[in-house]
Structure formats: structure tokens, C-alpha cells
ROPABA-907191 format. One record per residue (C-alpha): residue number from 1; x, y, z; residue in one letter. Coordinates in steps of 0.25 Angstrom, whole numbers, plus 2048, in hexadecimal, padded with zeros to 3 digits. Last residue first. Layout:
BEGIN
  pos   c1   c2   c3  code
  NUM    X    Y    Z     A
...
This chain:
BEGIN
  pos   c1   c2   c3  code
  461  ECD  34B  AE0     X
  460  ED0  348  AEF     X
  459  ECF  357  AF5     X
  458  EC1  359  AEC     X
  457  EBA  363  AEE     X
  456  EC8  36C  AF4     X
  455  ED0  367  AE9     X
  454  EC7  368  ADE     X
  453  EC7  376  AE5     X
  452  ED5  378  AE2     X
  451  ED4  373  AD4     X
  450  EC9  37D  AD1     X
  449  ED1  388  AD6     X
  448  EDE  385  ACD     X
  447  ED6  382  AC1     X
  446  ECF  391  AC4     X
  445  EDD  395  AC5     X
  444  EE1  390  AB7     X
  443  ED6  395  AAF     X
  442  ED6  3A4  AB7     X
  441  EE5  3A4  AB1     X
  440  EE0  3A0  AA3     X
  439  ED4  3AA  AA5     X
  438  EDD  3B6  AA8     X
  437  EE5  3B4  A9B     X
  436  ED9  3B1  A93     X
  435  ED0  3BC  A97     X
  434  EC5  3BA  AA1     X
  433  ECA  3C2  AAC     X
  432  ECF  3BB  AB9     X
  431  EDC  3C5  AB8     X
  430  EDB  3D0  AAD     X
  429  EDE  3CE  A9F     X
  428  ED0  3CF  A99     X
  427  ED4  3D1  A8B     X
  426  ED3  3C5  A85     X
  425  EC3  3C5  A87     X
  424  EC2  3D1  A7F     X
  423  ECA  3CA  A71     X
  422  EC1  3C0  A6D     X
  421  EBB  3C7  A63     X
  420  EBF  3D4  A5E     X
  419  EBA  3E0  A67     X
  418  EC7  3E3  A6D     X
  417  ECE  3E5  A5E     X
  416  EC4  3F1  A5D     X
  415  ECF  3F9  A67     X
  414  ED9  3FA  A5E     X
  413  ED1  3FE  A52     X
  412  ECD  40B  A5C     X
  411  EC9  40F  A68     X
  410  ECC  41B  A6D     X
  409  EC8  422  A60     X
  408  EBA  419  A5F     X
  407  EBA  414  A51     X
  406  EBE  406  A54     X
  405  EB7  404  A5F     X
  404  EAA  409  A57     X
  403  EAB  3FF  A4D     X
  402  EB0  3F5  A57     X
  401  EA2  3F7  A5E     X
  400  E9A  3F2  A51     X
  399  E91  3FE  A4D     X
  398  E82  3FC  A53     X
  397  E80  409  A55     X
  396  E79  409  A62     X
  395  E82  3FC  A65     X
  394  E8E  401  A61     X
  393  E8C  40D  A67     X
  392  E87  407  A74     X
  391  E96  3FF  A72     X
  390  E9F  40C  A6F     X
  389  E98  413  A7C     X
  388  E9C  408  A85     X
  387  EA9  40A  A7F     X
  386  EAC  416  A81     X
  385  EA5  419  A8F     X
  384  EAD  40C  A96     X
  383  EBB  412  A8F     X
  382  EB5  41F  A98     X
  381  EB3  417  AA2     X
  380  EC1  411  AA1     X
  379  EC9  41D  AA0     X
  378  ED2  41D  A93     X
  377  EE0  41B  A94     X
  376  EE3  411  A87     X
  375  EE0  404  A91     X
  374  ED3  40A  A94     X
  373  ECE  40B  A86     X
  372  ED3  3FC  A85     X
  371  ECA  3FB  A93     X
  370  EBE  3FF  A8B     X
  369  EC0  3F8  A7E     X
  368  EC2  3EC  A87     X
  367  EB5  3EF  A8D     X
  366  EAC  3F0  A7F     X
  365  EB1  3DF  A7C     X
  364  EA3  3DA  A7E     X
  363  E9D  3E4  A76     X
  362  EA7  3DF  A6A     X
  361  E9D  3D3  A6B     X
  360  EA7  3C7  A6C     X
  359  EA2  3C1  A78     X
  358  E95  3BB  A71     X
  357  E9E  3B4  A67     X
  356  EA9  3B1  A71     X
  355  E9D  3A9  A77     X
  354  E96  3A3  A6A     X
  353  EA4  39D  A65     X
  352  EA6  398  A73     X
  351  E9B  38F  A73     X
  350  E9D  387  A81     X
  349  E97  377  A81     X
  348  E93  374  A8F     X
  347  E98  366  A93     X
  346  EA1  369  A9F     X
  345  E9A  375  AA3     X
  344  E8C  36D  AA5     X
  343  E91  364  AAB     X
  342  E97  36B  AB7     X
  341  E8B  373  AB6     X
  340  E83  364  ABA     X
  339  E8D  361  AC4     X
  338  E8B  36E  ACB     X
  337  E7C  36F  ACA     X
  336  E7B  360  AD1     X
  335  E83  362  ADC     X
  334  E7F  36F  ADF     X
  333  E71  36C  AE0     X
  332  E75  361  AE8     X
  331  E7C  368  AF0     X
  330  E70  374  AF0     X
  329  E65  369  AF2     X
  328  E6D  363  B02     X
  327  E70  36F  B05     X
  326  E61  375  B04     X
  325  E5C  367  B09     X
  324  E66  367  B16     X
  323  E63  377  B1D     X
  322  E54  376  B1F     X
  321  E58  36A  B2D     X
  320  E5D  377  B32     X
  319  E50  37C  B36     X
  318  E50  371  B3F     X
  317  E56  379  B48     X
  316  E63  37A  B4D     X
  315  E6A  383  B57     X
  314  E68  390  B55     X
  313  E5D  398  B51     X
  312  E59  398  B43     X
  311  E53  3A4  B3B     X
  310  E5C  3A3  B2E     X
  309  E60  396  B2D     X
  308  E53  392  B24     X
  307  E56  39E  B1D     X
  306  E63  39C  B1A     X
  305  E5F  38C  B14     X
  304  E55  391  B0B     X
  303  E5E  39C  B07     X
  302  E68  391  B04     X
  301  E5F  389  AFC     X
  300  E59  392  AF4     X
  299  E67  397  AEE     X
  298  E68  387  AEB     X
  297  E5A  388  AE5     X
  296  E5D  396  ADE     X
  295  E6A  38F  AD7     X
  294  E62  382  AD2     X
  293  E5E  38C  AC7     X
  292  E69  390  AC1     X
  291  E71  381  AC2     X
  290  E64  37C  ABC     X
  289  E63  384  AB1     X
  288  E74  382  AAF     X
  287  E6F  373  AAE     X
  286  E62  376  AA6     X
  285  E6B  37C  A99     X
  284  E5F  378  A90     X
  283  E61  373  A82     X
  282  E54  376  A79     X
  281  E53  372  A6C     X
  280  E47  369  A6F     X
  279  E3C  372  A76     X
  278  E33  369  A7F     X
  277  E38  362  A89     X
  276  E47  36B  A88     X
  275  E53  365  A88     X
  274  E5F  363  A93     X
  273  E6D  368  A97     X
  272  E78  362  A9B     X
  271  E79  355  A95     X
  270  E76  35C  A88     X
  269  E83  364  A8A     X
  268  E82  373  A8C     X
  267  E84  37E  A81     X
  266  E8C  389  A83     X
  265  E8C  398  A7F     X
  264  E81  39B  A76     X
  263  E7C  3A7  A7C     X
  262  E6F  3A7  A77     X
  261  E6D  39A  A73     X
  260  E6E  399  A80     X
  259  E79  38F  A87     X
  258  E81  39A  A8E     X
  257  E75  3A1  A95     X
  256  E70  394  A9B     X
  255  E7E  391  A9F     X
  254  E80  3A0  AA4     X
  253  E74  39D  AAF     X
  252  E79  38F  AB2     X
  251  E88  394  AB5     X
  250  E80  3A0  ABE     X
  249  E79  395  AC4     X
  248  E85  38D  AC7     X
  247  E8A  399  ACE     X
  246  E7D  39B  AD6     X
  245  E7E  38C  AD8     X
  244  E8B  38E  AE1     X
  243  E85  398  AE9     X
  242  E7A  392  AEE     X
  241  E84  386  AF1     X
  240  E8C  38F  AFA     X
  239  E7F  395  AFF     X
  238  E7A  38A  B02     X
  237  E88  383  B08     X
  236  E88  391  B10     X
  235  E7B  38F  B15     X
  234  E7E  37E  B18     X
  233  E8B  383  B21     X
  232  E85  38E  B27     X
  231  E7A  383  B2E     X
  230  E81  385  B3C     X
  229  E75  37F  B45     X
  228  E7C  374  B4C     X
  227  E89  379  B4D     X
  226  E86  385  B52     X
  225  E7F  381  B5D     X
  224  E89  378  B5F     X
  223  E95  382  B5E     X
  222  EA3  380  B5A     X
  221  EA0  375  B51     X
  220  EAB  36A  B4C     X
  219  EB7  36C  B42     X
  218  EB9  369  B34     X
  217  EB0  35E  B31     X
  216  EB5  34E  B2E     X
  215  EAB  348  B35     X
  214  EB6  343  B3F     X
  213  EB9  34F  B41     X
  212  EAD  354  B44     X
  211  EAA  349  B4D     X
  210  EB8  34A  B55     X
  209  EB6  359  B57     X
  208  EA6  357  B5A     X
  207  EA9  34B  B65     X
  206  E9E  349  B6F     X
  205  E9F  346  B7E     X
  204  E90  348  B80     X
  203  E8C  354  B87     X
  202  E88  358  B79     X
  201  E87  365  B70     X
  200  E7F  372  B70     X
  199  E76  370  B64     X
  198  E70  363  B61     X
  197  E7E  35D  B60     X
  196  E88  365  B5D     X
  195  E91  358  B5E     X
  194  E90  359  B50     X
  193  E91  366  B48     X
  192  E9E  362  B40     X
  191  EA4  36F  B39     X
  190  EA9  36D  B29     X
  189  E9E  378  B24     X
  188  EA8  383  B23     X
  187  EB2  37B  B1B     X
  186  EA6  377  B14     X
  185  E9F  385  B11     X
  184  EAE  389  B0C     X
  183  EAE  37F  B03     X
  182  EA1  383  AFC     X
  181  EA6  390  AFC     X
  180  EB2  38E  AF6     X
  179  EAB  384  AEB     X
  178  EA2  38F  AE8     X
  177  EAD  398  AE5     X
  176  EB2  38E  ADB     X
  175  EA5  38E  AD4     X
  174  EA7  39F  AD3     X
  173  EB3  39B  ACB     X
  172  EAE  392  AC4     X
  171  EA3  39A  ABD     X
  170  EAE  3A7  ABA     X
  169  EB8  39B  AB5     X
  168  EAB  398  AA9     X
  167  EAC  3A6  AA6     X
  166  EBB  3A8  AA4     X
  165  EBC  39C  A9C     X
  164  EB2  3A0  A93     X
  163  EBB  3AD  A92     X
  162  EB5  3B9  A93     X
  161  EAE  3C3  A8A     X
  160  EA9  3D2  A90     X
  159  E9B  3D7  A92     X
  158  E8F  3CE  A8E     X
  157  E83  3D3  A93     X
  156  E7F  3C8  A9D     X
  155  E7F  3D1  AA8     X
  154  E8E  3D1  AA7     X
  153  E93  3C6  A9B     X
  152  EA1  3C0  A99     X
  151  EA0  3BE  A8A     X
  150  EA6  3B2  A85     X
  149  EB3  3AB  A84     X
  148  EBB  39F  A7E     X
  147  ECA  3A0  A81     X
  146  ECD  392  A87     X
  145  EBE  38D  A8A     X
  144  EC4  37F  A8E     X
  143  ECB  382  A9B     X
  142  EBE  38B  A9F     X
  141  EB6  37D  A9D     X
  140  EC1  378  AA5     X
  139  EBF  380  AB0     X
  138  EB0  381  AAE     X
  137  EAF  370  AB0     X
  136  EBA  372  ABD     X
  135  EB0  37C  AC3     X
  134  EA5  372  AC2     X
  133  EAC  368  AC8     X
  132  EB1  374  AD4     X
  131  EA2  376  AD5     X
  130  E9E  367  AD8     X
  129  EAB  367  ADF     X
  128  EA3  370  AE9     X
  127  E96  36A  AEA     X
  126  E9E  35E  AEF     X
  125  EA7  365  AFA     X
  124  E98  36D  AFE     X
  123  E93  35D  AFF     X
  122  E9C  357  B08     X
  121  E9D  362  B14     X
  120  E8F  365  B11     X
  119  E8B  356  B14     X
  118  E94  357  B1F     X
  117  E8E  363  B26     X
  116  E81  35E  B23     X
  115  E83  351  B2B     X
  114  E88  35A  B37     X
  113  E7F  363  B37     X
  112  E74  358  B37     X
  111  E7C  351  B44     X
  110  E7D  35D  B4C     X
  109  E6F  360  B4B     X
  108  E6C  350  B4A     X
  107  E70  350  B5A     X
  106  E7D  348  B5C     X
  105  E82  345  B6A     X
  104  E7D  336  B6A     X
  103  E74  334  B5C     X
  102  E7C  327  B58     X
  101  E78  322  B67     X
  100  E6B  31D  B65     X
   99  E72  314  B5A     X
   98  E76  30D  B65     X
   97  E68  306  B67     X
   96  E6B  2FF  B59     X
   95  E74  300  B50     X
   94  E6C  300  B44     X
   93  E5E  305  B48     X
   92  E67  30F  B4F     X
   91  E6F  314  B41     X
   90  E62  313  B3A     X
   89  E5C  31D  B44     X
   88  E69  325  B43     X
   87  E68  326  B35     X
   86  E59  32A  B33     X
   85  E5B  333  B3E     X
   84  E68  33A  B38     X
   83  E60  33A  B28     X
   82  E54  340  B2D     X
   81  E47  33E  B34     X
   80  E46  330  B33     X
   79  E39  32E  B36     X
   78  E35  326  B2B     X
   77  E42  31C  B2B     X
   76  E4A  31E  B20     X
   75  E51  30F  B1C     X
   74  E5F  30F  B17     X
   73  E61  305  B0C     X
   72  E66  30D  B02     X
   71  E74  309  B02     X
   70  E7B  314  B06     X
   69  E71  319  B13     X
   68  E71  30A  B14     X
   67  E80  308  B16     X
   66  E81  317  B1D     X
   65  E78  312  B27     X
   64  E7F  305  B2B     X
   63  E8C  30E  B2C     X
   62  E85  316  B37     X
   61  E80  307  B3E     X
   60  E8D  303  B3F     X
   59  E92  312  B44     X
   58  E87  311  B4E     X
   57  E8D  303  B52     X
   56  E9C  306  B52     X
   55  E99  312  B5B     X
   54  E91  30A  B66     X
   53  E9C  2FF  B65     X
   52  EA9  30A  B68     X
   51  E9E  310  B71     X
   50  E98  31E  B70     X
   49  E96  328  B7A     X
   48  EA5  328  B7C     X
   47  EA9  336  B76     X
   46  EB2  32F  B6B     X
   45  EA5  325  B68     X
   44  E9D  331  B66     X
   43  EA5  337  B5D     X
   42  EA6  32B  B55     X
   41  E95  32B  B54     X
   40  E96  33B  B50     X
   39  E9E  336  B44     X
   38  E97  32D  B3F     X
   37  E8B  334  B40     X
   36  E92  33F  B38     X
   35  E94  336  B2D     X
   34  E87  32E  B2D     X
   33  E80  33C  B2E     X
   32  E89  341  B21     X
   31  E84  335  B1B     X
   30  E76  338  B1C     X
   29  E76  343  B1A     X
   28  E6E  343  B0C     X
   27  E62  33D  B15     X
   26  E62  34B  B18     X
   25  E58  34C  B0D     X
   24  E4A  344  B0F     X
   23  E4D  341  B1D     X
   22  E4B  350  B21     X
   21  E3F  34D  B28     X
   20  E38  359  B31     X
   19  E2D  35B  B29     X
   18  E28  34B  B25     X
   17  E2C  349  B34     X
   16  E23  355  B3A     X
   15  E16  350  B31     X
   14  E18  342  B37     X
   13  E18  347  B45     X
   12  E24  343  B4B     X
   11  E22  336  B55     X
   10  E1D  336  B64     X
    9  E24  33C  B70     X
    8  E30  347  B6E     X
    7  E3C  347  B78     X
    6  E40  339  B77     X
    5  E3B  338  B69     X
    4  E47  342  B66     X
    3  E4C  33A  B58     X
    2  E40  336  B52     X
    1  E3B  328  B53     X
């Protein structure tokens, strides 16, 4: 029995129901409907619709549900339609005749808003100390690096050294601009759509304020209309999350670079990395792969979604049944990456000889000979011009750059000491750089910053 076969005579063809369904995966609501039915049942026994015994027998039959939702014992029936018919059907099979009136004042609009409300509310808190985890893994990998450094690169040409610490804080920080956002989509989320009702809310003495606080939501609907087909909250958690994996890609992409033979940098743990069918030396970096690649499918998501909101009229439609599955994969999708890096970072072996190695190139140092000629009064371009023409000769020629430092007349011996190892990267001075000085600092407030967003994921730990 469907849930309009007042209006509608016979059953729904078969070919409808196998289209229509979305059984398969909003089952994941489940306990978010349990909650927000709940909820909508106590509010009805404030506005008198309800009796004390009428209330007390849906709630019976509610927790009965959650049991076998629990246990396993819950039996789908074939035409339940989705997770909301399937629990109210159980709900009246249950209570009996009262369960007739569970649905009273509630159209599933309002009632699927709200359950994804919730989930998002939950979940996006979740995602987020997922990042603020991984965030604490780089902080004390940072921690450990101490002095180690390797060329910074632009365009992947390699142009001046930093820091390890510096360029495992430049990820970290971008992560922790994922957790703001991802907090700021809930805080903006935290609105209760029920009592909206199908659209344009109820003759029936209803009770929005006291349902949503009840729920725990911030604040009620101001438009029902609205209310009903507002599905911001799931773009922004898209794009959000969207977001977050092209960072974890951009990690994936300089892992993969890091652990070539080529580069030389790192090496992963064997639990974190896999071999190869066929070719028995190899040790593939699949995780950062997969944090690469899973970034398009999160980015896929999100568009999906924006062009599915694109040409809908108000209120709802059943459109907006497309807006579940692209959330529900990019949490899990996030989930999943996040632990997995975290991992990764935790156990990945650094080669630190081979870094400064690479970052000791006197090419990589040709900028500090340009701003030591500015600190003697020379303009900069005209610095830039000098050296740049002391590195192409060095090339052309190839003479070792020093050589020609060295013989340069406003160079000099002085200025050939900025090409020995190790001494570029102790020169950047400036706030946020990636000198030593600066990094220490930047050390300590990122520490600061994590421990405040370890606070705001998780207020009890």
C-alpha cells in the first residue's frame, strides 16, 4: 500500500517502484528518522493531537524499530518505498490503528529535510576531526623534522630550500581551513524543517520551535516553502568536501613524486602501500593514488548535484531525492581517504640526506645573491639581471656558479659563502617563512590552532 492510495487507485507499476526506490541507500537514515520522529510525535502530544497513551504507544512501537534496525532483525517489506515508509509501516504494524497517526502534520518533504539535516549535522563534525587527526600526524611529523630541509619547488623546478617542517605546516594549514569551512556549513545547516510540511505548513496546532529544540537544531524555518526545498546545505557540504579532497590529492600527487627513485624522498610503510601482479620489486604508493583520484569523483559529486538544483522550481520535487547518494559517497569518501593519509604520514620513512641533497644545488641559493646585492644598495632588478646572467653562464659554460660569484666585482669571496650547504634556508627571516626562526614560531601556532579545533570536533575529548 503506498502512501497516497486514497487519491491514486490500483498499485505502482512495477517498473515505477524499481525507479522511484531509494531504499537501497537512504536506509542510512534511519536513525536520524527514528530521531526526528521522535521528536515530531512529542510535539504532537504538546499541541493535543496526541494522547499521553497515543504518544507512549508510537514511541513504544519507535523504540521496537530501533531494536531491530540494531539487531538485524528488521524486515523490508517489497514496497517499501524508502526508509520513512518502511519505518512508519513497521511503526503501525506494531502499534496498531494508532500508528495512522505518526504521519499527522508531517509530509516526508519536511520529514526527509530534516533527517538529512541531521545526518549532515553529525557527519561534517566527523569528516572534520578526520582532518584535524591528520593535522595532529603532520604537526608532529613537523615536530620531529627539526632542521631538515629540501627544495621548495615552483612549476616543479626546484627554486629555493625550506624547511620540512615548513612544507608539511603549508598542507596542514590549508586542512585546517577545511575544518572552518566544514564547521561553517553546519552552523549554517543547524535549522529544523519540520512543521513545513509538504510546503506551506499546517492548520494543525503544530510546534516547530519546540520540535527543533528538541532535536537539538539551532533555530526553526522561516519560510516553508523554503524550508522544504533549501538543498544549499548539501551544495555547500559538496563543495566542502570537494574541496577537501583536492588538498588530499595535491598530498597524493607529491607523495607519488616523493617516493620515486627519482626523487628519493620518502618511502611508505608496507602496510601502506601495495606490490605489483607481475613485477616483483615494485612498491606502489596506491593510497596517495587513490586520494588523487578519488578527488575528480568527490568534484563529480558536487556538480552532479548543482546541476540537478539548477532548473528547479520551488518547492519540492522529487529531483531532490539526487541530492542523498552524492553525500552519502563523498563522506565516506572522505572518511576513508583521511584515515588512510593519516596513516600514511605516521609511518612514512623521510630521507633527509637525499633532500638537502637536492636543495644544495648553488642554483637553488641564486635569490640570496640577488637580495645580498640589494642589501649593498643595488637595485633589485638589476641584482635579478646579475645573477641570472651569472647562472645561464654557468650553465652555457659549465663553470661552477661559485667560480663565477667569486669573481664577479660586486660579488666576491663574501658572497660565495651563501652557496654552501645548508645555509639558504637559514636565511629566510621573515614572518611565516620557512627559516628556522619563523618556522619555530609557526610550530607553536599551528599547535595552538589544532588544539582549538580538537576542541570544536570534539568538545568532550
Amino acid at each position: 500500500m503506498t502512501l497516497w492510495h486514497g487519491r491514486l487507485s490500483g498499485g505502482m507499476a512495477e517498473v515505477v517502484m524499481d525507479y522511484s526506490t531509494s531504499l537501497d541507500y537512504d536506509r542510512i537514515l534511519a536513525f536520524d528518522d527514528l530521531t526526528g520522529s521522535r521528536a515530531h510525535i512529542r510535539g504532537l502530544g504538546r499541541g493535543g493531537l496526541l494522547t499521553t497513551e497515543e504518544t507512549v504507544a508510537l514511541q513504544t512501537g519507535l523504540d521496537q524499530v530501533e531494536q531491530e534496525l540494531t539487531d538485524g532483525t528488521f524486515t523490508f517489506a517489497p514496497d517499501d518505498e524508502d526508509i520513512h515508509t518502511s519505518i512508519e509501516r513497521r511503526v503501525t504494524e506494531l502499534a496498531g490503528e494508532v500508528g495512522a497517526k505518526l504521519h499527522t502534520g508531517r509530509s516526508r518533504n519536511d520529514q526527509i529535510a530534516t533527517d538529512l539535516r541531521l545526518y549532515a549535522k553529525r557527519e561534517l563534525v566527523l569528516v572534520a576531526a578526520d582532518v584535524v587527526a591528520l593535522c595532529e600526524v603532520l604537526l608532529e611529523r613537523a615536530r620531529e623534522a627539526g632542521e631538515a630541509y629540501l627544495p621548495g619547488y615552483t612549476h616543479l623546478q626546484r627554486a629555493q630550500p625550506v624547511l620540512l617542517a615548513h612544507h608539511l605546516l603549508a598542507h596542514g594549514w590549508a586542512l585546517l581551513r577545511d575544518v572552518d569551512r566544514l564547521l561553517a556549513t553546519v552552523v549554517r545547516l543547524d535549522v529544523s524543517p519540520l512543521g513545513a510540511g509538504a510546503l506551506a505548513g499546517s492548520s494543525l496546532p503544530l510546534d516547530p520551535d519546540g520540535v527543533a529544540d528538541d532535536l537539538g537544531f539551532g533555530s526553526r524555518f522561516e519560510n516553508s516553502l523554503d524550508a522544504v526545498s533549501d538543498r544549499d546545505f548539501v551544495a555547500e557540504a559538496l563543495f566542502d568536501l570537494a574541496l577537501l579532497g583536492v588538498h588530499l590529492s595535491r598530498i597524493g600527487e607529491e607523495l607519488v613524486l616523493w617516493t620515486t627513485d627519482e626523487f628519493g624522498f620518502a618511502t611508505f610503510d608496507d602496510a601502506f602501500a601495495t606490490g605489483s601482479s607481475m613485477l616483483p620489486q615494485k612498491k606502489n604508493p596506491d593510497v596517495a593514488e587513490l586520494a588523487r583520484g578519488k578527488s575528480g569523483r568527490l568534484i563529480g559529486n558536487l556538480t552532479g548535484l548543482l546541476a540537478t538544483l539548477k532548473g528547479l522550481p520551488l518547492s519540492y520535487n522529487r529531483d531532490l531525492q539526487e541530492d542523498k547518494e552524492p553525500l552519502f559517497d563523498s563522506v565516506v569518501q572522505s572518511h576513508r581517504a583521511l584515515v588512510a593519509l593519516s596513516g600514511v604520514w605516521a609511518t612514512l620513512a623521510f630521507h633527509t640526506d637525499r633532500m638537502q641533497e637536492a636543495a644544495n644545488g648553488s642554483a637553488v641559493a641564486a635569490v640570496d645573491l640577488a637580495e645580498w646585492l640589494v642589501e649593498q644598495g643595488m637595485p633589485f632588478r638589476q641584482a635579478h639581471a646579475v645573477v641570472g646572467g651569472l647562472v645561464s653562464d654557468s650553465i652555457d659554460r659549465r663553470v661552477p656558479l661559485a667560480e663565477l660569484v667569486e669573481a664577479h666585482p660586486a660579488l666576491g669571496p663574501e658572497a660565495v659563502s651563501l652557496l654552501a650547504p645548508g645555509v639558504a634556508v637559514t636565511r629566510r627571516t621573515t614572518p611565516g617563512g620557512a627559516g628556522p626562526a619563523a618556522v619555530k614560531i609557526q610550530l607553536e601556532r599551528f599547535a595552538t590552532r589544532v588544539a582549538v579545533d580538537r576542541g570544536r570536533v570534539d568538545p568532550k575529548g
